[in-house]
N, C-alpha and C positions, 0 to 999 in steps of 0.2 A: 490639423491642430484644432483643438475644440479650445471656446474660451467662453466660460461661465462670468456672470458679472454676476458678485451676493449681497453685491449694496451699496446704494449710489449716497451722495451728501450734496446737497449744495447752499452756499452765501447768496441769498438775491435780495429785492427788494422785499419780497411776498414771504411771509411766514414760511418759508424752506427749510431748513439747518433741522430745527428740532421734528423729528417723526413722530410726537404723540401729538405737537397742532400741525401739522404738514401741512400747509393752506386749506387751515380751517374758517381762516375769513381772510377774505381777500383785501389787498390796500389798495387804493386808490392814489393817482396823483395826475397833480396838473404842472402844468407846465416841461420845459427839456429834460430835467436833471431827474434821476432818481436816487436816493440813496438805498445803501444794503442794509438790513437788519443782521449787524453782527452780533453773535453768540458772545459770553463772557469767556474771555481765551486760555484763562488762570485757571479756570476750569480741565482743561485738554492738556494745555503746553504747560511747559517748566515757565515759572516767570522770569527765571534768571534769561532764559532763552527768547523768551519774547523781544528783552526790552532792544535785541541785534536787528529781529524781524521787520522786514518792511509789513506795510498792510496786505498786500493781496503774497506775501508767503505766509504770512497769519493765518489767514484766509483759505489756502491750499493744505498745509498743515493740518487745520483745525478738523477741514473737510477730509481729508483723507482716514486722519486718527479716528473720526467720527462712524467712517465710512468700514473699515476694519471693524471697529470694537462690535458694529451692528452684524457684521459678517463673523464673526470671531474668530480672527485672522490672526495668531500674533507676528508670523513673519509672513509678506507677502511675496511671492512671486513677481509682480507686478502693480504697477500704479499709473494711473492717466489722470492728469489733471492739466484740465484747460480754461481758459481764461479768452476774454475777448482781445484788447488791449492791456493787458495786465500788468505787465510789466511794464511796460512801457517808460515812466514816469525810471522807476532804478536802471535803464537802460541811459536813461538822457540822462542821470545824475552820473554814471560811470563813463560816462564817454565827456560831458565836462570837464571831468576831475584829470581822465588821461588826455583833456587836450591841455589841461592846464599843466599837466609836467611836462609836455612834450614844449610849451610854450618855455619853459623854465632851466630846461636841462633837455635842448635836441640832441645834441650827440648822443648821450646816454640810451635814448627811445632810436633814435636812426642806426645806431648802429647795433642794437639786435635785433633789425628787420631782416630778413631772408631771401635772396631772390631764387628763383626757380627758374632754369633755363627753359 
């Protein structure tokens, strides 16, 4: 199997996203925290579409749409998109929400659990 890659995208802190300044001057930062220089998303995505999206599938999205249109892909075969912790943050908000019905309404959650011998 051969596998061509025709065009990468990325959200960082450093002038990334856009390929005509592609870290054409570098940021600087002190301290732990960095933030991303996000692209304007109204630009790529549907705004109706946005306003569902968390940040880092904005973020996945923006780059992939980005990363196609450079390639001029209009259907892809394939897509990788990675992230360090990314999700993370909508994982802890979905696993809240189901403990909080499970807190609410057990039977209902207990009993379409499954056992597997």
């Amino acid at each position: 199997m051969r596998i061509f890659i025709n065009a990468t995208s990325a959200i960082s802190p450093q002038l990334s996203y856009d390929s005509q300044s592609y870290l054409s001057e570098l940021k600087s930062y002190d301290g732990l925290c960095m933030n991303c220089i996000e692209p304007e998303y109204r630009a790529v995505i549907d705004p109706k579409l946005l306003r569902r999206m968390s940040r880092i599938i904005r973020m996945g999205v923006a780059t992939a749409m980005k990363s196609l249109d450079e390639a001029g892909i209009d259907k892809p075969g394939a897509l990788t998109i990675g992230t360090g912790l990314g999700c993370l943050a909508d994982t802890e908000n979905f696993c809240r929400r189901w403990s909080a019905r499970i807190r609410c309404y057990p039977q209902r959650h207990l009993s379409n659990l499954r056992t597997t011998p």
